[in-house]
ROTILUM-269277 format. One record per residue: residue in one letter; y, x, z of N, C-alpha, C, O in turn. Coordinates in steps of 0.02 Angstrom, whole numbers, plus 50000, padded with zeros to 5 digits. Atoms other than C-alpha are relative to their C-alpha. Layout:
aYXZYXZYXZYXZ
...
% end
This chain:
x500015007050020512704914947034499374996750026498794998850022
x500765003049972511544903347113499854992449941500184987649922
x500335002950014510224895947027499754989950013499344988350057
x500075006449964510194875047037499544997449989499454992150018
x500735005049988508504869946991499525003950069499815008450100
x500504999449965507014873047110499545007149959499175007249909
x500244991850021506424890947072499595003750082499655003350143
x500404993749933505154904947160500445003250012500915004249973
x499234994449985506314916147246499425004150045499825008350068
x500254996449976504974925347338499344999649990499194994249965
x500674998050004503134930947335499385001450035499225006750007
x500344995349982501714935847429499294996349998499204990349992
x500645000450024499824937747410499405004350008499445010450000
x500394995549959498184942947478499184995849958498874990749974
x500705000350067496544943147314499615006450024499695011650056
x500514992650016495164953447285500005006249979499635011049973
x499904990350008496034966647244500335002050068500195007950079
x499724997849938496914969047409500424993450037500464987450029
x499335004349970498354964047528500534999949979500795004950003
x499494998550038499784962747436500294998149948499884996549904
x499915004350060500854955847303499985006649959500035005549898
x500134993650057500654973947217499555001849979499455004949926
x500784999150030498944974247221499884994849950499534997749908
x500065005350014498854958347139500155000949921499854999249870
x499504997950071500014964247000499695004049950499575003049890
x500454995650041499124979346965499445000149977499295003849930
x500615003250000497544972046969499964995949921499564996249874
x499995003950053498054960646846500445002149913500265000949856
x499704994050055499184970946721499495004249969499455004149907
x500514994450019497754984546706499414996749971499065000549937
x500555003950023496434971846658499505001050050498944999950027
x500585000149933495344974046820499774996950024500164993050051
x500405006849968494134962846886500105002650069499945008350086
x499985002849918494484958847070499405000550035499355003150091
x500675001249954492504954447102499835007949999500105012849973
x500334993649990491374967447156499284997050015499274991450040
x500634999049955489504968147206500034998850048500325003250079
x500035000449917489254959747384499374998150017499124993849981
x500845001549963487544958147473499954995150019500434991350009
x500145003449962486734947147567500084991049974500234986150008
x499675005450018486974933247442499054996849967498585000549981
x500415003450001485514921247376499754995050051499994993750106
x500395006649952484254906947441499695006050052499445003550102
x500454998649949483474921447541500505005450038500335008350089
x499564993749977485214934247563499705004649982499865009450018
x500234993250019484154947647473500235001649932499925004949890
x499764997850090485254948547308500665001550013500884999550067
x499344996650010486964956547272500164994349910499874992749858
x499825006250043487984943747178500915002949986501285004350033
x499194999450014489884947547087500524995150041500534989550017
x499725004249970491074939347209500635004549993500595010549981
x499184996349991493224943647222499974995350069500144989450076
x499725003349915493174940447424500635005950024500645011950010
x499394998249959494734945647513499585006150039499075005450073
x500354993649945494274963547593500344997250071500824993450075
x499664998649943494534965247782500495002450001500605007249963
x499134999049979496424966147850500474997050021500434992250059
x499505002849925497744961847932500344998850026500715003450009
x499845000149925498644956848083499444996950038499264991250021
x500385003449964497304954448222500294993150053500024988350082
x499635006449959498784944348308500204995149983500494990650014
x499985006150047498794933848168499464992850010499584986850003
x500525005249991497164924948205499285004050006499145009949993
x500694994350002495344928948235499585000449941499025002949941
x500404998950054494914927048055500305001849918500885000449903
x499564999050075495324932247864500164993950003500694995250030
x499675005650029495824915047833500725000750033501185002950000
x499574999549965497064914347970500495006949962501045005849937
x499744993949983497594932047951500385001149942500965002949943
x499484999250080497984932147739500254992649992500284991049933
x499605002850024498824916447755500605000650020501074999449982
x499504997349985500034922647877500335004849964500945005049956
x499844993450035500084938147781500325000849951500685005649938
x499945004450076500314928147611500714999550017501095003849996
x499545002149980501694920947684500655002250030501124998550017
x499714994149967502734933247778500285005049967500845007149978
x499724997450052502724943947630500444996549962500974999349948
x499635001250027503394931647537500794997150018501204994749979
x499225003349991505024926547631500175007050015500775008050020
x499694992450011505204945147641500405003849952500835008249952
x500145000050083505124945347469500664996149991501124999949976
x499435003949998506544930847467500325004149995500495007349945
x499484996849998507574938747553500155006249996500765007049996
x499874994450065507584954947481500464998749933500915002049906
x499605001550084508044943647309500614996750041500674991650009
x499575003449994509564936647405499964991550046500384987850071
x499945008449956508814919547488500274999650076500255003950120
x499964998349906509344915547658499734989350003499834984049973
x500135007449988508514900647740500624995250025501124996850056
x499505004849975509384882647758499624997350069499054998950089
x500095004649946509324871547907499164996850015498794996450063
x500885003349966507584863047882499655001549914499694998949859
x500514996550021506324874547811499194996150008498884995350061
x500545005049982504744863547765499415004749977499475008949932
x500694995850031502924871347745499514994349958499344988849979
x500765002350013501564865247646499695005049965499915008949922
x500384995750020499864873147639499264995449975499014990249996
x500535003250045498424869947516499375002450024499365008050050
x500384997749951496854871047583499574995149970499804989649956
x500625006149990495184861547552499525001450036499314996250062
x500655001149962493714866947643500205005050065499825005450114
x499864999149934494814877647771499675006050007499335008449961
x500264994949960494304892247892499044999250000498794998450055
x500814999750016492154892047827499905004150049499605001150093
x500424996549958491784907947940500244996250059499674995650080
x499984999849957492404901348086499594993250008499094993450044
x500605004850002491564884248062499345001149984498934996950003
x500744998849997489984891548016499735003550065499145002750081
x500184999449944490064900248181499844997950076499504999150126
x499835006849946490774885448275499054997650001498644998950045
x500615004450002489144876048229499405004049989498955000550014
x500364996150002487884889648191499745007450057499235008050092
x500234993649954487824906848287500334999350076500115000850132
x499875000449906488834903248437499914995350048499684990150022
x500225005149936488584893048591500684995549968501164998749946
x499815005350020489454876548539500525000650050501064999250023
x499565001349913490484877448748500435008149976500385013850000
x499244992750014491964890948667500534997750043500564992150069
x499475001949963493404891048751500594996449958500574997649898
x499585003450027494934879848702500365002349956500584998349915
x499624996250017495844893348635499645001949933499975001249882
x500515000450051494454896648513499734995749966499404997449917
x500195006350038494074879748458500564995249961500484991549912
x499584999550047495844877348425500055003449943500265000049896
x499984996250069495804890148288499544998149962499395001749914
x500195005150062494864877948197500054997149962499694995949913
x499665004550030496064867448157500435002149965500815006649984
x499714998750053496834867347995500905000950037501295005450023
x499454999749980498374863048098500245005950057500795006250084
x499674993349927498444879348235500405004049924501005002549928
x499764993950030498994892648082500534997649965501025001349962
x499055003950009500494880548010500195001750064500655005550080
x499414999849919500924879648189500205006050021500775007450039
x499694992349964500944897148243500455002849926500975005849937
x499654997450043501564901548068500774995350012501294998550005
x499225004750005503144887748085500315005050078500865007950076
x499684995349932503464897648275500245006049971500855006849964
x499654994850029503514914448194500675000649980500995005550001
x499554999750056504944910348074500524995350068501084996950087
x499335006449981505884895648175500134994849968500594990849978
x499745007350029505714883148060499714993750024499214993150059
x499905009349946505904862948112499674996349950499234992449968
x500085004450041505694855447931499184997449987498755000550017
x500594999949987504104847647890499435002849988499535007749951
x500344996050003502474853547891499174996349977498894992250013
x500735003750008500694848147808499755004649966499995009849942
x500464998450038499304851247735499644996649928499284991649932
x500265003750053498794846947556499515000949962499425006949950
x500654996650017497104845947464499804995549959499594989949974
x500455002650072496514841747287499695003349957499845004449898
x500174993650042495434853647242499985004449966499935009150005
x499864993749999495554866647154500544997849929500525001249877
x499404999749999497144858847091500504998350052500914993850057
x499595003549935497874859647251500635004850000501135003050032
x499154997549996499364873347218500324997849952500895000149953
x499535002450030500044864447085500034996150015500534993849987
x499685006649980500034847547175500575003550060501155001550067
x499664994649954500744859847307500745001150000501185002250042
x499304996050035502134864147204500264993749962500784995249932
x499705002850011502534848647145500284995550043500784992450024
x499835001149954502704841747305500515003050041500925000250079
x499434994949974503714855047361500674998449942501214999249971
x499585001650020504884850347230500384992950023500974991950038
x499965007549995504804831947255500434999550075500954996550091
x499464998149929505364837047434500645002249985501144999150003
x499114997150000506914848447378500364992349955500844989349979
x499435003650035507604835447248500014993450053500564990950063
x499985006849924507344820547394500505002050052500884998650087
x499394997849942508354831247501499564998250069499784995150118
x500404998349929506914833547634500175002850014500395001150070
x500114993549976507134849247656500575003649964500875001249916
x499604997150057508254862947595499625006049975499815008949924
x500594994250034506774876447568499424998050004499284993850047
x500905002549972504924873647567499555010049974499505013749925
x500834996250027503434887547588499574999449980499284996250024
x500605003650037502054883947491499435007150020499425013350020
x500764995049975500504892847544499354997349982499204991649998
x500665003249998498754891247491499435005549988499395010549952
x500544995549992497214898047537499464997949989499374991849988
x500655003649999495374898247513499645006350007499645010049957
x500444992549966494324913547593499314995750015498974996450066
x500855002449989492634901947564499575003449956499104999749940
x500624995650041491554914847455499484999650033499015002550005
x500564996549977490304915147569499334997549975499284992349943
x500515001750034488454915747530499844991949988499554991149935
x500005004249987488414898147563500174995849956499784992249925
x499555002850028489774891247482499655003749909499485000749858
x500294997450083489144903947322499494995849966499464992449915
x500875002850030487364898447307500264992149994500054991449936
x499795005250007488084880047306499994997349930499664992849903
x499505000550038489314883347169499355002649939499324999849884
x500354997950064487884893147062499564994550001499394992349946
x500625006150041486524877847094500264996349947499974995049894
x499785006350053487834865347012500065002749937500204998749893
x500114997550070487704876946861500835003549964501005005049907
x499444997350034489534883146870500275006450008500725008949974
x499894992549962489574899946968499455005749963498845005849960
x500484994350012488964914646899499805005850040500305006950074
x499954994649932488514928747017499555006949951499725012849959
x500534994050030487114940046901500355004849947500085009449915
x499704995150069488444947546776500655000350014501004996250043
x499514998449981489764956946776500614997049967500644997249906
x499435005550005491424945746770500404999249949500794994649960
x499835000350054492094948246589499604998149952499774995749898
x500425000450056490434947346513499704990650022499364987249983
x500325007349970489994928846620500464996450000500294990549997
x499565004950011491664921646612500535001249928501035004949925
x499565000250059492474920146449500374994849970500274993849910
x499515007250000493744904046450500185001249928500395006749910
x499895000950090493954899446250499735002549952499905002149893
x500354995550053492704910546184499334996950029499164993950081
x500814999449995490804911046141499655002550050499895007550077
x500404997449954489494913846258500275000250084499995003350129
x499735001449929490494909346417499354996050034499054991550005
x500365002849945489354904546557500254994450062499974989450084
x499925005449939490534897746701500525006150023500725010249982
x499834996549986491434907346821499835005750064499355005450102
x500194996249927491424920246957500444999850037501005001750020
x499605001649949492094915547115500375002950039500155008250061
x499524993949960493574922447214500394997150061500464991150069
x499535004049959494664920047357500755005450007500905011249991
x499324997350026496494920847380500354996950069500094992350101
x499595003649975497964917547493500685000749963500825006549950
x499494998650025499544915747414500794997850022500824992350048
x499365002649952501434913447478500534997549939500435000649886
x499535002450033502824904947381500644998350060500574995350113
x499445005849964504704900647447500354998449958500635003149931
x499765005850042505424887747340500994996250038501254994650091
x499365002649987507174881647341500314997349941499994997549888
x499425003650045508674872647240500425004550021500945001350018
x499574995449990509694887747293499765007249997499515010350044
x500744995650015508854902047204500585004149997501075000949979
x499514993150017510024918247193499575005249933499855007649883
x500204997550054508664926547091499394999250001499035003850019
x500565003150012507174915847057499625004249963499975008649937
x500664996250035505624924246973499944997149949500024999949894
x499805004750062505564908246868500104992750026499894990750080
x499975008149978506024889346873499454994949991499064994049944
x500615006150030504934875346888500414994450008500734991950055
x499775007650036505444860246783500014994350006500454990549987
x500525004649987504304848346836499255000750000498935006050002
x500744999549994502534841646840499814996350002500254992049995
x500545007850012501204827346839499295001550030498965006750028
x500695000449968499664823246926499474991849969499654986249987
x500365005950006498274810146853499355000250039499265005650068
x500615001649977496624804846920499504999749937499834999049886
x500135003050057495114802046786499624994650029499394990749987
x500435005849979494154789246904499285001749978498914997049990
x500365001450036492734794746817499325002550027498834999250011
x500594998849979491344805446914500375007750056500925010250065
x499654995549941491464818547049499785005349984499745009050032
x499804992550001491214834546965500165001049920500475005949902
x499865000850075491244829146755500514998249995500794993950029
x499215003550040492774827246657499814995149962499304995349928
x499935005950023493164810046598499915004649909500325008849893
x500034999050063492504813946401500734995849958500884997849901
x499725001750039493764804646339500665004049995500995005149944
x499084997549986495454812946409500534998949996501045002249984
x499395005549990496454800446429500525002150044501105002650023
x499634998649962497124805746589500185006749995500775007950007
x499824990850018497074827246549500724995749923501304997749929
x499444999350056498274821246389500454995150038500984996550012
x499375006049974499434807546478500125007350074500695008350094
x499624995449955499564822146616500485004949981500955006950015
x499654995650031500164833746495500615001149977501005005949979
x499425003550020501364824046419500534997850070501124999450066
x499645001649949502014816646597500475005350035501045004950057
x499614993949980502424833146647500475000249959501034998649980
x499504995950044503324839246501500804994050009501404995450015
x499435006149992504354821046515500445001650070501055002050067
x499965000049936504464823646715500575005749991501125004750016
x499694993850005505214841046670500734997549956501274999949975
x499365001050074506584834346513499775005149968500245008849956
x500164996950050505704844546412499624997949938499344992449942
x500385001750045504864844546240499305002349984499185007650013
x500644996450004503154848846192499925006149946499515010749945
x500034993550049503634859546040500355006050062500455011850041
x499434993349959504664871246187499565001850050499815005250095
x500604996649969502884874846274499985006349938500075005149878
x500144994750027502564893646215499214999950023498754999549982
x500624999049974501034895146348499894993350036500224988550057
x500315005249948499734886046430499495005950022499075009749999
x500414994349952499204895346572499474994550017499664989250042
x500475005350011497674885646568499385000750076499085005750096
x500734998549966496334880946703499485004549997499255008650038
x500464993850030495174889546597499405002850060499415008850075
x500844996449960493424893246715499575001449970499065002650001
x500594997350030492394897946581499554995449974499194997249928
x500405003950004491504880846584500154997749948500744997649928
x500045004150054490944871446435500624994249999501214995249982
x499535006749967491834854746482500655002750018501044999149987
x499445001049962493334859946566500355002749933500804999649905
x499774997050053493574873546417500394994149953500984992549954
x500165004050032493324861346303500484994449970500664992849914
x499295005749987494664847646362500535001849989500964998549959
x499404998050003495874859146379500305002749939500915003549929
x499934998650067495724864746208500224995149966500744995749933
x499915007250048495684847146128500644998850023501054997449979
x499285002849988497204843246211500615004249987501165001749974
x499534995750003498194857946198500045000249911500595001149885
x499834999650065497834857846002500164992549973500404991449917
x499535007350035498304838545981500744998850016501134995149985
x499285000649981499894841446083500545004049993501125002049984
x499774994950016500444857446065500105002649948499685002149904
x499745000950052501564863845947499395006249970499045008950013
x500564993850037500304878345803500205008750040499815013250055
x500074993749970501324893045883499765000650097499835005650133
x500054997449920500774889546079499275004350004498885003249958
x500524997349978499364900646150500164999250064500664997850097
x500175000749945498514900946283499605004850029499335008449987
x500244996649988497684911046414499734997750060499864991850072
x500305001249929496754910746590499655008450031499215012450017
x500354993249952496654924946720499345000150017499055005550023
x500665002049931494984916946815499545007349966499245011050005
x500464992350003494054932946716500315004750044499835007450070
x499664993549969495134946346810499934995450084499444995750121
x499975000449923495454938946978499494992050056499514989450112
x500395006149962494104924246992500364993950028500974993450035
x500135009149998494024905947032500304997650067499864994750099
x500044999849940494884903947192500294994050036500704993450082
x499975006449965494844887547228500634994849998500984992049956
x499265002849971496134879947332500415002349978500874998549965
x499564995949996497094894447295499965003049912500255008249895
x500145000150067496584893747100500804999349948501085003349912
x499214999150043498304888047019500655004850026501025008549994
x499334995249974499604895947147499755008549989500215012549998
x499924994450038498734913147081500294999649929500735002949901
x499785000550058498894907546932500734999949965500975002349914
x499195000850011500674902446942500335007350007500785009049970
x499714995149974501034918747028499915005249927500395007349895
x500024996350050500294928946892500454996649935500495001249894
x499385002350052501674917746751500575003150056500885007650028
x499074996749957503354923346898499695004849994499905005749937
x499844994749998502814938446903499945004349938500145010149936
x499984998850062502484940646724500625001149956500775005749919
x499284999850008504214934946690500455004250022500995005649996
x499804994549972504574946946798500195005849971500715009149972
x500014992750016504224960646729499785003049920499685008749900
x500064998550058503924957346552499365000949965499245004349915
x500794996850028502044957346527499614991050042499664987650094
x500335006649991500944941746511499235002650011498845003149963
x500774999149999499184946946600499524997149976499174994350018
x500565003050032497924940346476499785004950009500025010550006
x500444994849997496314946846511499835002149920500144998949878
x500254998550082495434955446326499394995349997499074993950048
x500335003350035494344945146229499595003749985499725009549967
x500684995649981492594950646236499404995149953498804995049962
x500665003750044491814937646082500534995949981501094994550003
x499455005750045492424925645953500274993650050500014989250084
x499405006049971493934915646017500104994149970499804992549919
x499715005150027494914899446002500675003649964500905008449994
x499554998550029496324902745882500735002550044501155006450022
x499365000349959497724901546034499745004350035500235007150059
x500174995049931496854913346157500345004449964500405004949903
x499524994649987497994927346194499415005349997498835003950013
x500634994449971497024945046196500365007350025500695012050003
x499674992949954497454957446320500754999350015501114995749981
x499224999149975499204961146412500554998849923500555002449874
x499685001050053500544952046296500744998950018500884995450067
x499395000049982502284953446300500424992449974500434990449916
x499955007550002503054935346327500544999949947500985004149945
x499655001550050503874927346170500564994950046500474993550106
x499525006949941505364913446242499514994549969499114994449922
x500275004349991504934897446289499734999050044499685004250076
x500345001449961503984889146405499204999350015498714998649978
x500845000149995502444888946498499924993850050500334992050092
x500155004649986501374874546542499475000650055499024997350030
x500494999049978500124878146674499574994250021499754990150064
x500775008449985498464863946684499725003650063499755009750071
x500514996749957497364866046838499474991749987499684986249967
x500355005650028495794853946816499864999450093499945004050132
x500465001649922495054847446997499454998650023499364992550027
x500885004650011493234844347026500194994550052500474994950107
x500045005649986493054826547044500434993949973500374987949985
x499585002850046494414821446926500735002350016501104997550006
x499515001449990495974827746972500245004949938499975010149920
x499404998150054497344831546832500545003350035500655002050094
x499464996349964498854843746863500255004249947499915007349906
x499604997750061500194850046755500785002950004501204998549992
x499465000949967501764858246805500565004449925500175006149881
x499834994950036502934868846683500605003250032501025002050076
x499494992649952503904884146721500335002349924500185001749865
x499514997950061505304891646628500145006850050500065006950111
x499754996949989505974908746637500614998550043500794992650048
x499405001549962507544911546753500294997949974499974996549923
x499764998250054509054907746662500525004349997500755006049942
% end
């Protein structure tokens, strides 16, 4: 029987724990932090700082860099993955990939260590647009193809776009891909001046989303693959809908008031035909930070019905940007999957709704928030198959 809403029907994924949507799984099931100890990090590169960067791997004919290489990889797995569950592509197969700051090593080399006079061939692989392109050749698909970027809610605008496409009748499948392989020292030391990156402690004890003594988070990178359709044979889970606000309000603080985080919340659940008592979870932004915490709390306990809880991976598999909600999402399908809701354990007094440790999903729905630095709102909800 095929499935008629807009459902995941395939998978794939390339974190700090490996290449792979199995690494990913296990990683996150077992309660394992992703980061590790990496060198060469500080104002002078003489400190070892907790980072979840993408190990080396591969196809080298993928591209000349991890970015390139795990988004192909991301991707590839997951229409593998499809069709394994039964998908077969339609006529016009559309991509979109999430992305904000793009291929970092190769632009830090572009403009830093190498002679500026590369060859064409090499200065193409700059562009956000060569690895859609060679990825749309691979496969054969015609439908369309972009790039989308709202920080680090950019896979759930991702994914609601990709819907907004199937029910428009753009397209009859969409890939959703999003990556972000920017850990580097660079990009770190940045993220720890503005006071939100932690790097000196180990990643359960520095990020603790709804509990005491949270610091912030520790940073990760990710590529992740989605194929999305209105002709799901055996979807992972459905997505309902979703909502996107702005708060206008400053470019890395949340609007105090939350005007727009609660009118997003609600838009979704409307967007979807759903109710707010029929949220079970809110797979929550959750980075550990004061503020973001904070919001998402206030809103989730003025809107949400007394039995929802909530949880956030970013302790186990880190902060990963661009690629921040479509883990996130991935870890709810594959949860559904398989019967096990990866909450990391609670490591100090909680909020009443935090989940603690691997929980076996009650029915109902889940709501996943991603926050955006600079104001962006994002809200999509997912339902089990049916």
């Amino acid at each position: 029987m095929i499935d008629q809403h807009c459902g995941i029907n395939g998978i794939g994924a390339v974190t700090g724990y490996g290449w792979g949507r199995e690494s990913l799984w296990n990683g996150l099931a077992t309660g394992q932090v992703a980061a590790h100890l990496a060198e060469g990090h500080g104002p002078d590169r003489d400190q070892a700082a907790w980072v979840a960067t993408v190990p080396d791997g591969g196809d080298e004919l993928d591209g000349p860099s991890r970015f390139a290489r795990a988004m192909r990889a991301a991707g590839r797995e997951a229409i593998l993955d499809a069709e394994r569950r039964g998908w077969e592509p339609g006529r016009r197969v559309g991509l979109l990939h999430a992305a904000v700051l793009g291929d970092v090593e190769l632009w830090r080399d572009f403009y830093g260590t190498r002679d500026a006079d590369v060859s064409v061939r090499d200065y193409l692989a700059l562009m956000p647009s060569t690895p859609v392109s060679t990825f749309m050749q691979e496969f054969g698909f015609h439908g369309p193809a972009m790039n989308i970027s709202t920080t680090c809610a950019s896979g759930n605008a991702g994914l609601i776009t990709a819907k907004a496409w199937l029910d428009a009748g753009v397209v009859d499948d969409v890939i959703l891909l999003a990556s972000d392989l920017s850990s580097t020292p660079e990009t770190v030391l940045h993220f720890n001046r503005l006071g939100v990156a932690v790097t000196d402690t180990e990643p359960l004890q520095a990020c603790r989303p709804f509990q005491e003594g949270s610091r912030g988070f520790i940073m990760g990178e990710a590529s992740i693959g989605m194929v999305l359709s209105n002709r799901s044979p055996n979807p992972y889970l459905r997505v309902l809908g979703g909502a996107m606000s702005h708060d206008a309000h400053h470019v890395t603080s949340v609007d105090p008031g939350l005007a727009e985080l609660r009118r997003c919340f609600s838009e979704a659940l409307s967007n979807a035909g759903a109710e707010l008592s029929q949220v079970r979870y809110l797979n929550a932004h959750g980075p550990g930070t004061q503020q973001c915490d904070r919001a998402e709390a206030a809103v989730a306990d003025e809107l949400l019905a007394p039995e929802a809880e909530l949880y956030s991976v970013k302790p186990l598999v880190g902060h990963c940007m661009a690629a921040a909600s479509a883990v996130e999402i991935t870890a709810t399908a594959l949860g559904y999957d398989r019967g096990l809701i990866p909450a990391p354990p609670q490591v100090a007094p909680a909020h009443p709704r935090l989940l603690n440790g691997p929980t076996t999903p009650a029915d109902g729905l889940t709501l996943k928030s991603s926050l955006g630095m600079g104001g962006h709102n994002s809200a999509v909800v997912l339902a089990p198959p049916a």
